[in-house]
ZAMAR-567676 format. One record per residue (C-alpha): x, y, z. Coordinates in Angstrom, 1 decimal, padded with zeros to 4 digits. Layout:
ZAMAR-567676
R     px     py     pz
R      X      Y      Z
...
END
This chain:
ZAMAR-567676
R     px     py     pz
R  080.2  077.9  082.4
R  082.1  076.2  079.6
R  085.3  075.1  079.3
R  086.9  074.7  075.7
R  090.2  073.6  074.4
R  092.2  075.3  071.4
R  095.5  074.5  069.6
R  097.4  075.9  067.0
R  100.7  075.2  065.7
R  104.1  077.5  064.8
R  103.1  080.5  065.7
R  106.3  081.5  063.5
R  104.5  080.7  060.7
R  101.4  083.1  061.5
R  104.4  085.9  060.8
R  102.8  088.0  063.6
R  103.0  088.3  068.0
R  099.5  088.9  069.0
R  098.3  085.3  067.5
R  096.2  084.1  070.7
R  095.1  087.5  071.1
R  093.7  087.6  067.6
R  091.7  084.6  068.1
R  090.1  086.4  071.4
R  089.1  089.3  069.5
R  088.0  087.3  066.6
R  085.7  084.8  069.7
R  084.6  088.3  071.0
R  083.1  089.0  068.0
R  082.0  086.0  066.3
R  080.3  084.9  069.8
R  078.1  088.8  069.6
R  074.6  087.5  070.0
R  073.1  091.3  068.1
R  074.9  094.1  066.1
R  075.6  096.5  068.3
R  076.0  100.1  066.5
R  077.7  102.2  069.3
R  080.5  100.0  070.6
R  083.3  101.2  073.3
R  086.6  098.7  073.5
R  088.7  099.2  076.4
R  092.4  098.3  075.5
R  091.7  098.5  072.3
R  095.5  098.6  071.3
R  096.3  099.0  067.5
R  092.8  098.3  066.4
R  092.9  093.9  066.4
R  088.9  093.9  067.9
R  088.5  097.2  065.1
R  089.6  094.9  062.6
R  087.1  092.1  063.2
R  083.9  093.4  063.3
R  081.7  092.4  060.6
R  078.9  094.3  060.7
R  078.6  098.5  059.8
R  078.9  100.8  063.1
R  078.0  104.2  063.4
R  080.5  104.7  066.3
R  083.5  103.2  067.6
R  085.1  104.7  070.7
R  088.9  102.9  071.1
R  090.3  103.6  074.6
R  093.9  102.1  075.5
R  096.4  104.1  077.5
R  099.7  103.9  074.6
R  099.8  106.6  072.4
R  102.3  104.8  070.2
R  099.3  101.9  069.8
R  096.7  104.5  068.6
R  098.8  105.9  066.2
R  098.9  102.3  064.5
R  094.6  102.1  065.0
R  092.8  102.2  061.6
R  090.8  105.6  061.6
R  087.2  106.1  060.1
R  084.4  108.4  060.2
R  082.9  106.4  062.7
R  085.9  105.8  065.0
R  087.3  107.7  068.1
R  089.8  107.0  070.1
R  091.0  108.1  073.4
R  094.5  107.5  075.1
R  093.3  106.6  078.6
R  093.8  104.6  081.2
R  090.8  102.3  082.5
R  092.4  102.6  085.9
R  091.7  105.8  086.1
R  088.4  106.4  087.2
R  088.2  109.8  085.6
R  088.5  108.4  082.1
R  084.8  106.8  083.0
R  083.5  109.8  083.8
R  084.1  110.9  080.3
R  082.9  107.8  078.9
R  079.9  108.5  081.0
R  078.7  111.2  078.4
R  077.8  108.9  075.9
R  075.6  105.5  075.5
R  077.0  102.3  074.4
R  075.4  099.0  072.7
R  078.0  097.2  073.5
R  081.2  097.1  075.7
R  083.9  095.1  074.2
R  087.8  094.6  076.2
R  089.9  091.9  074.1
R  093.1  090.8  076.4
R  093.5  094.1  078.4
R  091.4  093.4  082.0
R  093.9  091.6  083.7
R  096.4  094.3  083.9
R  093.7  096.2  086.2
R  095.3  097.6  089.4
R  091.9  096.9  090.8
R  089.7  094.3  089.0
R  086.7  094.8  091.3
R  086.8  098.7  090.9
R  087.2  098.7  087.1
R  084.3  096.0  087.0
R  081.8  098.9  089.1
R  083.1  101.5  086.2
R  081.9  099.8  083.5
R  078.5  098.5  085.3
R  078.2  101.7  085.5
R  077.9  102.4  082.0
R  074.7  100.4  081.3
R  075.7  098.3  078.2
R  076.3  094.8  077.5
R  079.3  093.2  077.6
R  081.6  090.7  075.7
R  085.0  091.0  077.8
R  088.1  088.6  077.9
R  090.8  088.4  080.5
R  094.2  086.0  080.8
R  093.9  084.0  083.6
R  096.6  082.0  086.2
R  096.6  079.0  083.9
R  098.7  081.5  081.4
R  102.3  079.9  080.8
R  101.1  077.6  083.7
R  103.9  075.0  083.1
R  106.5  077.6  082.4
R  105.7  079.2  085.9
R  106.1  075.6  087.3
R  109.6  075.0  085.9
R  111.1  078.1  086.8
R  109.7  077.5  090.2
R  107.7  081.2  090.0
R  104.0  082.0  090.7
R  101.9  083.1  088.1
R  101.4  087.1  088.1
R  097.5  086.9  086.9
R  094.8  086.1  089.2
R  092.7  082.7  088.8
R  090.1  081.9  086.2
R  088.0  081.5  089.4
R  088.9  084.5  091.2
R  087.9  087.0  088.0
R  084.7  084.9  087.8
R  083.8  085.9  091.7
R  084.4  089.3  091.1
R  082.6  089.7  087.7
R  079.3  088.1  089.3
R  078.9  090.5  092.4
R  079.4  093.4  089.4
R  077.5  091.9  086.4
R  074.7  089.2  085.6
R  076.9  087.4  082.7
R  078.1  084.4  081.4
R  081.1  082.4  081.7
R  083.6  080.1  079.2
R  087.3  079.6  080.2
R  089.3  078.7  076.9
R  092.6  077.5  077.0
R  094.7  077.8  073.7
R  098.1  076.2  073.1
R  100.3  077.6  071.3
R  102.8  075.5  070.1
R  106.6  076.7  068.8
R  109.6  074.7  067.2
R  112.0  076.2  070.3
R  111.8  077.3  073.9
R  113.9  080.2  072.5
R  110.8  081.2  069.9
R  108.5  080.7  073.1
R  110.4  082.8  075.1
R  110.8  085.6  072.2
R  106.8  085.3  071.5
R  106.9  085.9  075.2
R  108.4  089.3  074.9
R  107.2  090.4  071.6
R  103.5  089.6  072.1
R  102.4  091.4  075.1
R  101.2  088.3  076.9
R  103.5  089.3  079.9
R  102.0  093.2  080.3
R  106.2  094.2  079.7
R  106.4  092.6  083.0
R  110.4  090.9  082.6
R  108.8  087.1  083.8
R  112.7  085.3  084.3
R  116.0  086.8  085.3
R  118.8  085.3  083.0
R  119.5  082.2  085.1
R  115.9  081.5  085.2
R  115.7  081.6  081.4
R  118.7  079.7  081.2
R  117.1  076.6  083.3
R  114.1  076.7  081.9
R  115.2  076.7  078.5
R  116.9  073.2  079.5
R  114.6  072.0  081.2
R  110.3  073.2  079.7
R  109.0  070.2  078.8
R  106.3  071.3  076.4
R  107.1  072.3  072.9
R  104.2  074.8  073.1
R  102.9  077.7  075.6
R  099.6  077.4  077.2
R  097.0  080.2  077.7
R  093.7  080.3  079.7
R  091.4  082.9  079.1
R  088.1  083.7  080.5
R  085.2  085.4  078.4
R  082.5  087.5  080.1
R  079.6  087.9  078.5
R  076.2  089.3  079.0
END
C-alpha cells in the first residue's frame, strides 16, 4: 500500500466544483495498466471518468442513480447509460447480462448503504477493477473544529472490506485543496458533491467554524482499489 500526497491551489480559479474529483477520475485512468474495451463505471455522474479515457472503446455502460446527471453525460455510439442505483442489488442482475474489461467507480463507493454487499455485486461480475472511495480523513480538520465525527468510514475500514471481496491493490491519496476563504471552502462544500447532499453544520456550527478553521485549504483522503 502507498500513501501519496497532492496539493493544488484556488480551486476558484479552476472555475469548476468537482476539481478533486477530476483528478480521481483522471488517476483512475492514467494508473489503467491495459485498454480495456468494454468498461462499466458505477456513479458515473455527468460523464467526468467518460471524459478521460484515452484510448477508443467499443462499449461504455454509465450507471449513476440521477437522471438530471445523465442528461448532462456525453452520448456516443458506444455509450449506454442506466439510471440505477448500485444499492440495489437488482440493478446487478442486469449488469450481469453482459461481460466487462474493466470496472471503473470514480468518487461514488462511499455513499454505499452497504459497502461489503456492493463489494460481493461487483466480484460478482468477473472484471477488473480501478475503484476510488472518500475516506474519514475527508475535511478531517473541519470535522475537528466543529467538534463533529466524520460521516465516511476509515481509509482502513474500506481496505478490510475490499480484501475479503477482491485480490487488489491499495494507495490512499490525500489531496488539499486550498481556497482564499472558509466561506469559498464551505461553498465548494455544498456545490461539489464531496458531502453526498448530506447538510455537514447547522448555522451556529458554520458560524464557529468559520472563525475559528485554521487551514486555508480542505483536505481529502481517498483510497484507490485496484486490481
Amino acid at each position: 500500500m502507498r500513501v501519496r500526497e497532492e496539493f493544488s491551489r484556488f480551486a476558484a480559479e479552476y472555475g469548476t466544483h468537482n476539481v478533486v474529483q477530476a483528478k480521481v477520475a483522471q488517476k483512475l485512468i492514467a494508473d489503467t495498466p491495459d485498454t480495456p474495451q468494454a468498461v462499466l463505471d458505477l456513479g458515473c455522474g455527468n460523464g467526468t471518468l467518460f471524459s478521460k479515457v484515452t484510448w477508443p472503446l467499443k462499449r461504455f455502460v454509465g450507471v449513476d442513480f440521477s437522471a438530471s446527471m445523465l442528461s448532462h453525460h456525453p452520448r456516443t455510439p458506444q455509450t449506454e447509460l442506466i439510471c440505477g442505483d448500485f444499492n440495489d442489488p437488482a440493478l446487478f442482475e442486469t449488469l450481469q447480462k453482459a461481460s466487462y474489461d474493466r470496472i471503473y467507480s470514480a468518487s461514488a463507493l462511499q455513499w454505499a448503504h452497504d459497502l461489503d454487499g456492493v463489494f460481493t455485486s461487483i466480484a460478482a461480475l468477473h472484471a477488473p477493477l480501478s475503484l476510488a472511495i472518500f475516506t474519514s480523513g475527508t475535511f478531517r480538520s473541519l470535522y475537528e473544529t466543529a467538534g463533529l465525527e466524520p460521516i465516511l468510514k476509515s481509509a482502513d475500514e474500506v481496505m478490510a472490506i475490499a480484501e475479503h471481496r477482491f485480490d487488489a491493490r491499495f494507495e490512499i491519496v490525500h489531496y488539499a485543496l486550498e481556497f482564499e476563504s472558509v466561506r469559498d471552502m464551505l461553498r465548494y462544500i455544498k456545490r461539489s458533491g464531496v458531502s453526498g447532499g448530506r447538510r455537514v453544520l447547522d448555522v451556529a456550527q458554520t458560524k464557529a467554524l468559520m472563525r475559528e478553521y485554521p487551514l486555508n485549504y480542505l483536505e481529502f483522503e481517498v483510497v484507490f482499489i485496484t486490481s
